[in-house]
N, C-alpha and C positions, 0 to 999 in steps of 0.2 A: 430464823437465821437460815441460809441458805448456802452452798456451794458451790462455788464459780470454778469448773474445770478447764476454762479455755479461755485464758487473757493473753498480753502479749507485752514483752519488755524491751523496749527500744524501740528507731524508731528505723522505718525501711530506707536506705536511701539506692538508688539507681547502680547498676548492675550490668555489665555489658553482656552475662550470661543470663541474665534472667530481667526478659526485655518488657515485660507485662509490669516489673516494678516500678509502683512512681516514687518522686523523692518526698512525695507524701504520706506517707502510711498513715502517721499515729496522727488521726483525724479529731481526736481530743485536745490533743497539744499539752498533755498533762505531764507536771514533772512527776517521781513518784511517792513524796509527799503528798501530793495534790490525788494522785491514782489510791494510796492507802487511806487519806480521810474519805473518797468515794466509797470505802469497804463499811465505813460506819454509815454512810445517810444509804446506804442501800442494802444492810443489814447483814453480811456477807463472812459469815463465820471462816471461810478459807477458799483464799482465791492462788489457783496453780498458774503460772505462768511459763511461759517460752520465750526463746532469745528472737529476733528480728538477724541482729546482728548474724549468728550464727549459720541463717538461712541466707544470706546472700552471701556465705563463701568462708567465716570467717569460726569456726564452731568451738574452739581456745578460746578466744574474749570471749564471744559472745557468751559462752556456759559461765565464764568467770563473772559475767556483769549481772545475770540473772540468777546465779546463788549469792551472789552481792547483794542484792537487791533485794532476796528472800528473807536476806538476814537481819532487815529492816523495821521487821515486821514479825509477829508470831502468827499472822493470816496467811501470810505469804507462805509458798512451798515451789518448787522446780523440778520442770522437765529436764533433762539432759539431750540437747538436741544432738542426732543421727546425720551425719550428712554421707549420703552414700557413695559422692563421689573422693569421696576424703578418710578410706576403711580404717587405716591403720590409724590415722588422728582420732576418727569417729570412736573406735576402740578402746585408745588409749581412757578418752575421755569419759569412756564407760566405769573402768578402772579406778579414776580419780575421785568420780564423783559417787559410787553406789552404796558405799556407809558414810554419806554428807547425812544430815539429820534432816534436810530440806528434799532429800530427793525423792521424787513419789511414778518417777515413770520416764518415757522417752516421748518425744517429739518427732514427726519428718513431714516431709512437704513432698513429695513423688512428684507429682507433677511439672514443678520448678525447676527439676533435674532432667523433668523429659523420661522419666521413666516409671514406671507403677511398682508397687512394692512388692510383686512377683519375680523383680528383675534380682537374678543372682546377688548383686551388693548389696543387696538386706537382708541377706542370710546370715550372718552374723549378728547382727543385732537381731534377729526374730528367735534364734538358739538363746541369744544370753537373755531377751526379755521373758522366752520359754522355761528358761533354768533359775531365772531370778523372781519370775511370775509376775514379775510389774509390766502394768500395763505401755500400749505404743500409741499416741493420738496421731492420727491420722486422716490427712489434709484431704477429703474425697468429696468436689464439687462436680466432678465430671466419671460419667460412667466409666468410662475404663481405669478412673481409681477404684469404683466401685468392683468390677470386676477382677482388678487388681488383689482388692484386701478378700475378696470371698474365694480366691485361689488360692493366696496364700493361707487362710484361716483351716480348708482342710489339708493343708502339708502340716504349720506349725499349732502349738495350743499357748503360745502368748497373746495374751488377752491384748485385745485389740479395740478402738474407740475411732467408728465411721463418724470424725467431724463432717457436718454442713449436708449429710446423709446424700449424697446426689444432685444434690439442690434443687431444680423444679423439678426432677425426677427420682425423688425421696421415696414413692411408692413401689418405682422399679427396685431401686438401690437396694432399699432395706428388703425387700419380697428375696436378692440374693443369696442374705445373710438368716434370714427366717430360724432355720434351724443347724443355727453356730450360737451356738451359746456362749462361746469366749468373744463375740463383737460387740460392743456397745455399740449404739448409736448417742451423738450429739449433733441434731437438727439445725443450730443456728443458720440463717443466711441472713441478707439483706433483702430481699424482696419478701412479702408477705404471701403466703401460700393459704390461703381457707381451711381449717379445717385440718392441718396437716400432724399439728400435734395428735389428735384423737387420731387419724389414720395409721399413725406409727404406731400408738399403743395397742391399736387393734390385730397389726403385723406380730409387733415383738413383744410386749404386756409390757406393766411398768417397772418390770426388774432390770429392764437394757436397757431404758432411755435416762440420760440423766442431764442437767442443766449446764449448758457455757454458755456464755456471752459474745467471746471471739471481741472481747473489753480493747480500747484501745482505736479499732476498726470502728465500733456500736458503742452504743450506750446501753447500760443493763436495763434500765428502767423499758425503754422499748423493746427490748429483747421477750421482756418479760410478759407483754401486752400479747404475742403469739401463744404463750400457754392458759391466760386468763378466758382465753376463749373457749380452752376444751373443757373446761366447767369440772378440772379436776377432783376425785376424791378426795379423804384427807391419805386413804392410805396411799393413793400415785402420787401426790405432791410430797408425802412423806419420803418415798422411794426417791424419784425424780431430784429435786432438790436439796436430798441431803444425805440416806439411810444407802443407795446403792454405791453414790463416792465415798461412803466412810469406809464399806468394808472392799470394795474395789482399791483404792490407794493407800489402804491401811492407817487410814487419817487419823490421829487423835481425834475427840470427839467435842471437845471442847476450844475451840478456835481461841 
């Protein structure tokens, strides 16, 4: 059984501030009945998800449709998503949702706002993920998110998760964060990199890295094919896929 930390709940549609979205996101087309029996043929003791919704502008519903959606399911568990340019909403929402029994951490996207997670308006949310020790996933396909989270990670000590590690330049990215031991890395992309799994683990060993899918976007089953390569351990595949998100998100152990 395995631990999917990086799926996604709804579906994107178009955005006049965030002009890179298409009104196609969820490339699955999956209801999420259809998304939850995916969790049994692909063996997936607890899959975390994020709102769509909430990331082009709307972070009210969006939270409310993806602790909905949590509740669907005993696999299921939710982010709270951060939107920075929305404090006092983003805030509020912090409030509402931090003794839900589904809630395992925060969400944000830097990049889609135009700004990196260094920028003042995430300093709220970096104090209360610092104060509440839950962890932030974060969206970091491009160096300057990268550089972004390794600023912030020596100001704050809330645990921190470099989604998509830099993407073709995951070797730069991660060599940032080297020695911050509150960053996880979550490598997923869509292009296939050689060899890139073992390169991380040779960076950060396999207490930081741990398994998303980025579901919804990909399909697990290939996601999966990038770690089969690095001819894992039993003890990294132990860490990596289940043993570092249990005690990272405070998971029950038993999905």
């Amino acid at each position: 059984m395995i631990i999917d930390i990086h799926a996604h709940n709804g579906t994107w549609t178009r955005s006049p501030g965030l002009p890179g979205i298409t009104a196609a996101y969820d490339y699955l087309g999956e209801t999420m009945p259809e998304f939850i029996a995916d969790l049994d043929r692909d063996a997936v003791s607890h899959c975390l998800i994020s709102s769509t919704t909430a990331l082009v502008g709307d972070p009210i519903e969006g939270n409310i449709e993806t602790y909905r959606a949590s509740d669907m399911d005993s696999r299921l568990f939710a982010y709270t998503y951060y939107h920075p340019m929305q404090i006092d909403v983003s805030l509020a929402e912090i409030e509402k949702y931090r003794f839900h029994p589904k809630f395992i951490g925060f969400k944000t996207r830097p990049e889609h706002h135009e700004i990196t997670l260094d920028h003042p308006s995430y300093e709220p949310l970096l104090q209360a993920a610092a104060a509440m020790q839950r962890p932030i996933l974060v969206h970091c396909m491009l160096m300057e998110d990268a550089y972004g989270i390794a600023a912030t990670a020596r100001r704050f000590h809330a645990p921190l998760i470099m989604v998509h590690a830099g993407g073709a330049r995951y070797e730069e990215a991660v060599g940032l964060v080297r020695d911050l031991e509150h960053v996880f890395i979550e490598p997923v992309t869509s292009m296939h990199h050689p060899g890139k799994i073992r390169k991380i683990l040779d960076i950060v060993g396999h207490e930081r890295l741990m398994f998303g899918s980025d579901y919804g976007a990909m399909s697990r089953p290939r996601i999966m094919r990038t770690y089969e390569e690095a001819k894992l351990s039993d003890t990294e595949e132990e860490a990596i896929f289940r043993n570092n998100a249990l005690q990272l998100f405070r998971l029950p152990a038993a999905g």
